[in-house]
N, C-alpha and C positions, 0 to 999 in steps of 0.2 A: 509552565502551562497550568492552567486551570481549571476546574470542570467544565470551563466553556468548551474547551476541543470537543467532549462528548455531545455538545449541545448543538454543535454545529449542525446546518439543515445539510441532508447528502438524497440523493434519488438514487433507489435502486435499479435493478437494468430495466425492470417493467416499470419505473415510473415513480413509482409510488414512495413518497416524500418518508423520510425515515433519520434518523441522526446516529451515532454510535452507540449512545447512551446503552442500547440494550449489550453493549462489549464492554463494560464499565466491570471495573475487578480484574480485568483478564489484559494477557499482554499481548498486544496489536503489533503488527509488521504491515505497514498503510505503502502500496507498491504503486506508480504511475506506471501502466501495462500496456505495452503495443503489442496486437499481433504480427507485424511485419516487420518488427527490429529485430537487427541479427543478435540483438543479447535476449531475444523470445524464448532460447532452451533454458533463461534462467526461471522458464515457469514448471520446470522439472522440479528442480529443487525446491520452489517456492509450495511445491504440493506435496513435497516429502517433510516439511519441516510443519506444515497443518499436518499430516499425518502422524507425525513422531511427537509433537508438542500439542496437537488439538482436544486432546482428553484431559491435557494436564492444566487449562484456561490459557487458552492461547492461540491466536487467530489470524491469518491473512486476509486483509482488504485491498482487492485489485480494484484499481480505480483507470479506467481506458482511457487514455486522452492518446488525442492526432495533431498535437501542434506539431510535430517532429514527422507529423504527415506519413505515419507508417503503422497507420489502426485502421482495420476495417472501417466500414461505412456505415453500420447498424449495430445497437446492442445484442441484435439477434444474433447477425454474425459473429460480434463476438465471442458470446455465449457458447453459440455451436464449436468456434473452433478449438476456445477453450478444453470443452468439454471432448469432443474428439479427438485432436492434436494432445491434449496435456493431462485429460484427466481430473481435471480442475474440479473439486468439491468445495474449496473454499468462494467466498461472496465477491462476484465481480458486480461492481456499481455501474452508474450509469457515466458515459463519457464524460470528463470535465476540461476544461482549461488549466493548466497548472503553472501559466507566468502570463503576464500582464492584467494591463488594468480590467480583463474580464477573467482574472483566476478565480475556480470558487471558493468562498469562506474558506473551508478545510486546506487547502492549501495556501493560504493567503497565511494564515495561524502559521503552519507547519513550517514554510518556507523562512522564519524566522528564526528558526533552528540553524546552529553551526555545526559543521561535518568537522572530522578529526583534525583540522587544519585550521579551524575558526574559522571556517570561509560559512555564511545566511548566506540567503537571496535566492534567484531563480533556480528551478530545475534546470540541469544541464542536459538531460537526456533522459530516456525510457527508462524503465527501469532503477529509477532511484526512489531509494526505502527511507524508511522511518521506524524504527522501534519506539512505541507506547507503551511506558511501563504501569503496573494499577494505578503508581500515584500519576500516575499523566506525566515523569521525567521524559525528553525526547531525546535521542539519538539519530541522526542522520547518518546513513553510507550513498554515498556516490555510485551512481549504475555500474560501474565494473567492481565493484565490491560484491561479491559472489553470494550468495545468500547461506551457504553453506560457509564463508571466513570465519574464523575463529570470535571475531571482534564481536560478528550479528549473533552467533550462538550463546557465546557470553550474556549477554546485552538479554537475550528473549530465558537462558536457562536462572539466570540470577535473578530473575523479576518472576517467574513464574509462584504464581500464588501456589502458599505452603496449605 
């Protein structure tokens, strides 16, 4: 990866065009977030680990996408339920696409990434992560990789800026 992932164009939930760049140094956990998949209580742990690791440069970006047809229907919504249901302090963005020929940039990059198995390519389902480390090294776990597994904690504690 190269500084381009940070450069990448991304819209927050109100809109307003923005790139990562301002998370640059810091190690990212980039999550595709549905509220209505039954893997949604992994936004428990996804707010315990911005709480345990968020002071030390290290950050969750929920990104909402409905191709999987199991996300609300507004960023408002999501927002609220985040924030009700989960407590959610970390940055959810605005809905994206995250497989085919209209996925956006950010995961277009991303999805070029091989999970522990060597297996790139599409998302397979909600909830599948990315670790960004400061150099921009990526790691992919596949949505039932719990966000609390040894392999993600490794992965965000080894790269956390000294």
């Amino acid at each position: 990866m190269t500084d381009s992932l940070l450069d990448i164009p991304v819209l927050t939930a109100d809109g307003a065009a923005t790139t990562l760049r301002e998370h640059a140094g810091k190690v990212l956990l980039i999550v595709n977030v549905a509220s209505r998949c039954g893997l949604s209580p992994q936004y428990a742990d996804l707010e315990a680990l911005q709480q345990k690791y968020g002071p030390r440069g290290f950050v969750v970006l929920g990104f909402p996408s409905n191709q999987f047809f199991q996300e609300l229907s507004s960023n408002e919504a999501i927002a609220e339920y985040c924030a009700t249901k989960w407590g959610i302090t970390f940055p959810i963005f605005d809905a994206v696409k995250v497989n085919g020929k209209s996925r956006s940039p950010l995961y277009a990059e991303l999805t070029k990434t091989k999970d522990e198995r060597g297996s790139a390519g599409n998302i397979r389902w909600n909830f599948e992560k990315f670790v960004v480390t400061p150099d921009l090294r990526v790691f992919r776990f596949r949505p039932t990789t719990v966000p609390m597994d040894p392999a993600i904690i490794d992965a965000i504690e080894s790269n956390l800026p000294k």
